[in-house]
C-alpha positions in Angstrom: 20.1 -15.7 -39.0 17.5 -13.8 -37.6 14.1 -15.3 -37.6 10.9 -12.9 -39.3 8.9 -11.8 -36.3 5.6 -13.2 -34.9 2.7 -11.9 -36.8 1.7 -8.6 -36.5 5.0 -7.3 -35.4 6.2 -4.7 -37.7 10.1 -3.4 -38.3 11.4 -1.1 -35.5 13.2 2.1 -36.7 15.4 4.3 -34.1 15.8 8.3 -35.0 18.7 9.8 -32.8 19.1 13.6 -32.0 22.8 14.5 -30.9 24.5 17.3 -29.7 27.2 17.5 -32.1 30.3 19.4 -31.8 34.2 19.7 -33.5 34.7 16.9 -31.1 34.8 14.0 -33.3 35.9 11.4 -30.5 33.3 12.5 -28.2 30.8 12.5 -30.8 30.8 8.7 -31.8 30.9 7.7 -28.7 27.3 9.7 -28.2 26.2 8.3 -31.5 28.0 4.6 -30.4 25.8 4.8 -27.4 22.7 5.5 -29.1 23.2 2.8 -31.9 23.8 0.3 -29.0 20.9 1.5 -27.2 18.2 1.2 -30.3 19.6 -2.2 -31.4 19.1 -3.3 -27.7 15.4 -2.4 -28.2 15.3 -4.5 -31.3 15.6 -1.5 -34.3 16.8 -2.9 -37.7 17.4 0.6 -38.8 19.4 3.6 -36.9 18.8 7.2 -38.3 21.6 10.2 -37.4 22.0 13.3 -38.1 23.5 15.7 -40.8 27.0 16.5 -39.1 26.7 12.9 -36.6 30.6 13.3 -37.1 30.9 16.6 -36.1 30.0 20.1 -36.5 32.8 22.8 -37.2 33.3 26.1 -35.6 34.5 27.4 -39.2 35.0 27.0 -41.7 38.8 26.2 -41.5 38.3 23.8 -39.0 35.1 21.9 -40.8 37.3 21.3 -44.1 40.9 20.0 -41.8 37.9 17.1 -40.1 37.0 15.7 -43.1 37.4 12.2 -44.1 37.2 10.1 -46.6 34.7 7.3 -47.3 37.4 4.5 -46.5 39.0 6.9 -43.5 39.2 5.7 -39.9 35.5 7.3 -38.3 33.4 5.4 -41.5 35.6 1.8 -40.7 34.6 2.4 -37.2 30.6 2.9 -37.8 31.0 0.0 -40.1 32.2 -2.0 -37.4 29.5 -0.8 -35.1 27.0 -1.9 -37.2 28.5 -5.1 -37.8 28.5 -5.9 -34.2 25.6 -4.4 -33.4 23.7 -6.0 -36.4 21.7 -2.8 -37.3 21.5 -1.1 -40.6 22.6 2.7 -40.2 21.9 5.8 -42.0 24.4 8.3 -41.5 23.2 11.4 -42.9 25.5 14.6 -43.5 29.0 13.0 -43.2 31.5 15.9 -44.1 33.3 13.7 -47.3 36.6 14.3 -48.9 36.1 13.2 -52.3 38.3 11.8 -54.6 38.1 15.3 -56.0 39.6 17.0 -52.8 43.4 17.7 -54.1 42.1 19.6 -56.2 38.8 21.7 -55.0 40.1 21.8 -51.1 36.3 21.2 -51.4 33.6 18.4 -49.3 30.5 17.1 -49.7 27.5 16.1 -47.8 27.1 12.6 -48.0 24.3 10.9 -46.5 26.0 7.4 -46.2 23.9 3.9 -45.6 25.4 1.1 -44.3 24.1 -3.0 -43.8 25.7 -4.4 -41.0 26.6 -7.6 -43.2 27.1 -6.2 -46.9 24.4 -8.7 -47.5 20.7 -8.8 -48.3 18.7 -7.4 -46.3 17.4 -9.4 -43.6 14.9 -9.3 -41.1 14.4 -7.4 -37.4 15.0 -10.1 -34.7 11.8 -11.5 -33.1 11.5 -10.3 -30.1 12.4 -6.3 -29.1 16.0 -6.6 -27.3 16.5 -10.4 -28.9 20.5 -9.9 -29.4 21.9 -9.3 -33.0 21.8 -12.3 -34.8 24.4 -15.1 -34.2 25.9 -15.6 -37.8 26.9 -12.2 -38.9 29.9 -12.8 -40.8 33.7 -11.6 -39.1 34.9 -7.9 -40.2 36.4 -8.7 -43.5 33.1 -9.4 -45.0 32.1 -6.0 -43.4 35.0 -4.2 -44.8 34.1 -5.5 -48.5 32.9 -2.6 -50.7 29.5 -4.4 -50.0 28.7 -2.8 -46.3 28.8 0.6 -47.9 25.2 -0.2 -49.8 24.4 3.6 -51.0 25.8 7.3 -50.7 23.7 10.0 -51.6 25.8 13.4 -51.7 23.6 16.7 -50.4 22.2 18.4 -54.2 20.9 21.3 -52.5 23.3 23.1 -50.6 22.2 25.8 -47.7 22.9 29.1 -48.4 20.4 31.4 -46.8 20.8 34.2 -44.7 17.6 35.8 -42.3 19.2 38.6 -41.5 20.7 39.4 -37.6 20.0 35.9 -37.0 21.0 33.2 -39.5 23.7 33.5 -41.9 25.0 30.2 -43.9 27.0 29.4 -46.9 27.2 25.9 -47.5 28.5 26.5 -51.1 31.2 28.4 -50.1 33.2 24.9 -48.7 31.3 22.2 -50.0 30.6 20.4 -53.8 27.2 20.1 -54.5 26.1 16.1 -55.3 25.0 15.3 -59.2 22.5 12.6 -58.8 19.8 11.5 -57.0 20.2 7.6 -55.3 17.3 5.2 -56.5 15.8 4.0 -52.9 17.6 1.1 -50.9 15.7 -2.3 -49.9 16.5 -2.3 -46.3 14.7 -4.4 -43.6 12.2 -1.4 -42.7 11.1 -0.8 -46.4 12.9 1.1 -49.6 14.4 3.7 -48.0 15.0 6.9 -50.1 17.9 9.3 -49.4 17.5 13.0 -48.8 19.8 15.4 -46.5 18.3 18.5 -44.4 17.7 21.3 -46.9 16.8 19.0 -49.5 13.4 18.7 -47.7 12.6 22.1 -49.0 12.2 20.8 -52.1 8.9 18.5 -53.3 10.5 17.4 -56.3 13.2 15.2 -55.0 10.4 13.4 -52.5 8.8 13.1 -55.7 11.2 11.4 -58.2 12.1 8.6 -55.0 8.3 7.9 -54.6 8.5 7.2 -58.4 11.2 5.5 -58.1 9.7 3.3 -55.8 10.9 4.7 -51.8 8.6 3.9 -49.3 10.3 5.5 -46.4 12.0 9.2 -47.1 14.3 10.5 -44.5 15.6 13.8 -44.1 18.7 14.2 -41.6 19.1 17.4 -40.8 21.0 20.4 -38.3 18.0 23.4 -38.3 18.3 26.0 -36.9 16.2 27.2 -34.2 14.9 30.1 -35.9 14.2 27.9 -39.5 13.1 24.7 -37.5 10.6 26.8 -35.2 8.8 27.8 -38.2 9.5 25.4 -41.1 10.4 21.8 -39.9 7.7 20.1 -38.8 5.1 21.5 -41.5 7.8 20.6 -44.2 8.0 16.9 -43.1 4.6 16.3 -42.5 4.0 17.8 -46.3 6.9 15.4 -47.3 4.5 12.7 -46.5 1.4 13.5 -47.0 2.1 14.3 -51.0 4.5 11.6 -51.2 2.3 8.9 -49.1 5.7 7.6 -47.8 7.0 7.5 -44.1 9.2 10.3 -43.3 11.7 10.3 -40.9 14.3 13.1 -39.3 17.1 12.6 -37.2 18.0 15.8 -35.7 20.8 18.0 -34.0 19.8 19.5 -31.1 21.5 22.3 -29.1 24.3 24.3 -28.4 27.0 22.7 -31.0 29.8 24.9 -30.5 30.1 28.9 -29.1 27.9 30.7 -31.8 25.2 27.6 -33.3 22.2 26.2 -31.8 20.4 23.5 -33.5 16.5 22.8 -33.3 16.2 19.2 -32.3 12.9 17.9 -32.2 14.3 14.4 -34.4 10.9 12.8 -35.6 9.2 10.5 -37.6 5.7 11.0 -39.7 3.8 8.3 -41.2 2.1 8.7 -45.1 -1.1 9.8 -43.7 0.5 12.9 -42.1 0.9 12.0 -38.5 3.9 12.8 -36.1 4.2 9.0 -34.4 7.3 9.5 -33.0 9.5 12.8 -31.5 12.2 13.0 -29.7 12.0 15.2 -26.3 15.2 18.4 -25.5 18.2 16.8 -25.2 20.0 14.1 -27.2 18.3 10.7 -27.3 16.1 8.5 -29.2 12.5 7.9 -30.3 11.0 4.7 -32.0 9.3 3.8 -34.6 7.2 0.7 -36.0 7.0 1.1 -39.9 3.7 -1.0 -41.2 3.9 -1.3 -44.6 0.4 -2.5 -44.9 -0.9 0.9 -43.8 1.2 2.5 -46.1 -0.2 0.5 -49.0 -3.7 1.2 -47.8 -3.2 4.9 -47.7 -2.3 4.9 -51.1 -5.0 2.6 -52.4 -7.7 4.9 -50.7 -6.2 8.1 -52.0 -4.5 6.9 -55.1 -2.8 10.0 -55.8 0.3 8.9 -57.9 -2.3 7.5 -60.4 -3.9 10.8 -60.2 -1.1 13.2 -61.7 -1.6 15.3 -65.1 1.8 14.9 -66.8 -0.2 15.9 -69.7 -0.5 19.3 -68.2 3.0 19.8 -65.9 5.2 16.8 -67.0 6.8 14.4 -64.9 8.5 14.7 -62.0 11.5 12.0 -62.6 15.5 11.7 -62.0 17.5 10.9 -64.2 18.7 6.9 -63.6 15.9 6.4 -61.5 13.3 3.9 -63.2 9.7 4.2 -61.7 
């Protein structure tokens, strides 16, 4: 087992960007890269993006890729994390549901996987210190246990800006019923979220309740949307929520007629952008310090601050504070 690092070394976190695309062989072997890379540099946790399986060219073609939890592509990230001892958030699978006989509909499913199906346990001591010797052999991995949360998308895209974007993300996919309650992981309680979502306070809201202290949004903007909106939304994400924030991104030219924004990123409860990812697919780090988080919120104690006396409370159902 791994040992806790020396003092004063805090939990890596790596945020991909990919250039997605109906490819779905050539896509995990982008996103294989990546995880590889960031658990060579000694990351417990590995954010991707919304669509990290693939992105459609229709409609047609998104519904006929889809998969099911226990299908082939999620065995084989399971198995990647297993070997590569990493925790991974894969955010925006395209999910057949137990329901798709039926609707011929998805969902959005931000999946999160421990490489053990065990507690979590600490980052290995040393940046690029190999995964940890004792992880158990691949039928402890394919236990229900490595699957440790799935949070299906609630707030589906449908917007259109007119001679530039036009989406329907209701017109394919279901939309999730339920918030997750925030995941112990190595790096902190991580809360789960998926792209649109993060134009919505309340949800950032009812996981702080409940506890999250790092929120992450994966996300495919567009370039027209993420221009304007993305950055100011995340960095609002954390400052009202005094949690980490982090954003795995796609980033360019997915298939013949979408572009996404890139720009993958990571903002800590104060506000600050600590980490971005460049053009191009690739990876930025993160340290998450925990102790800084818990200051922030000591010196601005803003949770204890809020009048549910005069606007209520902002809560989920299922999710204790």
């Amino acid at each position: 087992r791994a040992m806790a690092g020396p003092p004063g070394l805090k939990p890596l976190v790596a945020v991909g960007q990919v250039t997605s695309t109906p490819d779905k062989e050539l896509n995990f072997a982008a996103c294989a890269g990546l995880v590889r890379e960031a658990a060579h540099r000694g990351a417990c946790l590995v954010f991707l993006p919304e669509g990290f399986d693939y992105i459609g060219s229709d409609t047609a073609q998104t519904l006929s890729l889809a998969e099911g939890l226990d299908g082939d592509l999620m065995g084989r990230y399971a198995e990647l994390a297993r070997d590569c001892g990493v925790w991974l958030s894969l955010g925006g699978f395209h999910e057949r549901g137990r329901d798709w006989p039926t609707t011929q509909r998805i969902y959005n499913c931000h999946a999160l996987l421990d490489p053990a199906g065990e507690s979590p346990r600490p980052c290995p001591a040393d940046r690029g210190s190999p995964a940890p010797a004792d992880i158990p052999p691949l039928r402890a991995l394919l236990s229900p246990g490595r699957l440790v949360a799935a949070y299906r998308k609630t707030h589906l895209c449908d917007v259109e800006l007119e001679g530039r974007v036009t989406m329907k993300e209701s017109s394919f996919t279901n939309p999730g019923t339920e918030i997750v309650a925030p995941v112990s992981t190595p790096a902190g309680k991580l809360g789960l979220a998926i792209c649109y979502d993060l134009r919505f306070p309340e949800i950032s809201l009812a996981l702080r309740r409940a506890g999250a202290e790092i929120l992450t949004y994966p996300s495919a903007f567009t370039v027209p949307t993420g221009s304007a909106h993305w950055e100011v939304l995340l960095r609002a994400r954390a400052v009202e929520s005094q949690c980490y924030v982090v954003a795995a991104a796609q980033t360019g030219k997915n298939h013949e007629r979408r572009t996404s924004y890139g720009h993958a990123l990571v903002v800590d409860p104060w506000g600050a952008v600590v980490a971005q990812c460049r053009e191009g697919p690739g990876l930025c780090y993160a340290e998450i310090d925990l102790d800084y988080l818990h200051r922030v919120r000591r010196e601005i104690p803003v949770h204890g601050h809020r009048r549910p006396d005069l606007y209520g409370t902002v809560a989920a159902a299922g999710l204790a504070p």
